[in-house]
C-alpha positions in Angstrom: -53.9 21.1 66.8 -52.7 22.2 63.5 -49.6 20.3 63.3 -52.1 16.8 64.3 -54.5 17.8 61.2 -51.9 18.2 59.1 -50.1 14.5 60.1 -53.6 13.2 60.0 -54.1 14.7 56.3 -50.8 14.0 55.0 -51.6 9.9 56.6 -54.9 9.8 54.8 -54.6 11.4 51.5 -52.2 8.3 50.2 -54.2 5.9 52.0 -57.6 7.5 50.1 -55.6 7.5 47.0 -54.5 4.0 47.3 -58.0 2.7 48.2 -59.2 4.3 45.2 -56.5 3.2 42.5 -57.2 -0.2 44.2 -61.0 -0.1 43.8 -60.4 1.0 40.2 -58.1 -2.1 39.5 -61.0 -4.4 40.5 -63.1 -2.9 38.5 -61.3 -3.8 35.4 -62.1 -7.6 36.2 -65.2 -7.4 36.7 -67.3 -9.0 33.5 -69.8 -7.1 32.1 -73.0 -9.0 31.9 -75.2 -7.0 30.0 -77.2 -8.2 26.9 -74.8 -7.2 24.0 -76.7 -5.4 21.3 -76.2 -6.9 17.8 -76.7 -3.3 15.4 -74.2 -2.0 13.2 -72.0 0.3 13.8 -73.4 3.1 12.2 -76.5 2.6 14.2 -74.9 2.1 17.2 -73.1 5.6 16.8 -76.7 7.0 15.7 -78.2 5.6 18.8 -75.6 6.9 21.3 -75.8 10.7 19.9 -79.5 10.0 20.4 -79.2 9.1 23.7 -76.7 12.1 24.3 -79.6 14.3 23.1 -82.1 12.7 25.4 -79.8 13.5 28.2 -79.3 17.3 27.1 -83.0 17.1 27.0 -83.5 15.9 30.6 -81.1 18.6 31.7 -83.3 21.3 30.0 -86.1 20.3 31.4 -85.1 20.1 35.0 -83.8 23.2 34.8 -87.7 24.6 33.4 -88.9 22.6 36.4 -86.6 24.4 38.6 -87.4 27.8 37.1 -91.2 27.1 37.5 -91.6 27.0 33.9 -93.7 23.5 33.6 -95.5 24.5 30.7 -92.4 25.1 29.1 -90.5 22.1 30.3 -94.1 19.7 29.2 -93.8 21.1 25.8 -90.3 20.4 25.3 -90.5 16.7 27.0 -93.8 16.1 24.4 -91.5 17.7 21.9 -88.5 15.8 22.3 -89.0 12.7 24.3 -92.5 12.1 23.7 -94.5 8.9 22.1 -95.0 9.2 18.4 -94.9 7.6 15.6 -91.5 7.8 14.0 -89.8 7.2 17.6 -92.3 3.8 17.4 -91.0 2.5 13.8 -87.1 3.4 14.7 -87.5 1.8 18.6 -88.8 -1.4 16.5 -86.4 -1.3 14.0 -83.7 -1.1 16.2 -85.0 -3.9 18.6 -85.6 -5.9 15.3 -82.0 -5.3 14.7 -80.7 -5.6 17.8 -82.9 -8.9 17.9 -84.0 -8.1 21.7 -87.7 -7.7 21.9 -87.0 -6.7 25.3 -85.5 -3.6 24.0 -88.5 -2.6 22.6 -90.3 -2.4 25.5 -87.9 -0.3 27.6 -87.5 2.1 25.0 -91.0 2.7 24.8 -91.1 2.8 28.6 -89.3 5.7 28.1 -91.5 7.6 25.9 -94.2 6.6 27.5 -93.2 8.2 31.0 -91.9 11.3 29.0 -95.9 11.5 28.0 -97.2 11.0 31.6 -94.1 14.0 32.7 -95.3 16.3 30.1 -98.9 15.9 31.1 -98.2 16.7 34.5 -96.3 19.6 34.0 -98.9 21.0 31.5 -101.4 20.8 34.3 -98.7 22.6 36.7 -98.3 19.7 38.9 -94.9 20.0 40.2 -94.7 17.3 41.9 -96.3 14.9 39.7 -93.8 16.4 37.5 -90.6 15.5 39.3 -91.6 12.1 40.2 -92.7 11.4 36.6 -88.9 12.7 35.9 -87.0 10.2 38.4 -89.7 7.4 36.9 -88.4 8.3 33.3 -84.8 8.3 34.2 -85.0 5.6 36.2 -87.0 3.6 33.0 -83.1 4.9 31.1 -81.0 3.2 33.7 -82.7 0.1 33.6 -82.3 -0.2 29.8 -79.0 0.7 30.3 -78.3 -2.0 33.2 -79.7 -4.6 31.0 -78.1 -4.1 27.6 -74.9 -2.6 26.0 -73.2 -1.9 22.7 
């Protein structure tokens, strides 16, 4: 029995391997069809550390959630992710730059849902909470699947 496991491993690690590296090469060819965004450099490094912190931020507050902390995690979300006004003026700058008004819209989709998350969670709706969460991240991926730097 051991001595067929093994055969059977030693058979199926290459061909796993293989299948992978394969899978990988394809994905090289494939063309990225994502909206490009037209910002400067500079911005487009300031952006992505924002977006870095966002994603710190999200990690934070699912571990609050976790912990039963949902005070806690609503403050931080209002805190950091929250609508207000100097996220509005650099969201429309950088759509301005970018010009996509589109972009506009999905990045204050995300603030937006950050609000509804932290509201919940200040009431101590857990649930509300979580699926406010997965509505907010999801709001990040579609940005994401519809433009690029």
């Amino acid at each position: 029995m051991r001595k067929m496991l093994l055969i059977l491993t030693m058979l199926l690690v290459p061909a796993l391997a293989g299948a992978q590296g394969m899978m990988h090469h394809m994905m090289k060819n494939v063309k990225d069809e994502r909206r490009v965004l037209n910002i400067p450099a500079k911005m487009k490094t300031m952006q992505k550390k924002m977006m870095r912190q966002h994603m710190a931020t999200l990690a934070s507050i699912v571990s609050l959630v976790a912990e039963g902390k949902l005070d806690e995690a609503g403050s931080l979300t209002k805190e950091k992710l929250g609508t207000n006004p100097e996220d509005i003026k650099r969201c429309s700058r950088m759509a301005k730059m970018a010009g996509e008004p589109d972009f506009l819209k999905f990045g204050m989709a995300m603030h937006e849902k950050a609000d509804e998350l932290a509201e919940h969670a200040k009431k101590g709706h857990r649930d509300k909470t979580l699926k406010s969460l997965a509505e907010l991240i999801n709001s990040c991926n579609a940005c994401h699947e519809r433009f690029r730097h």
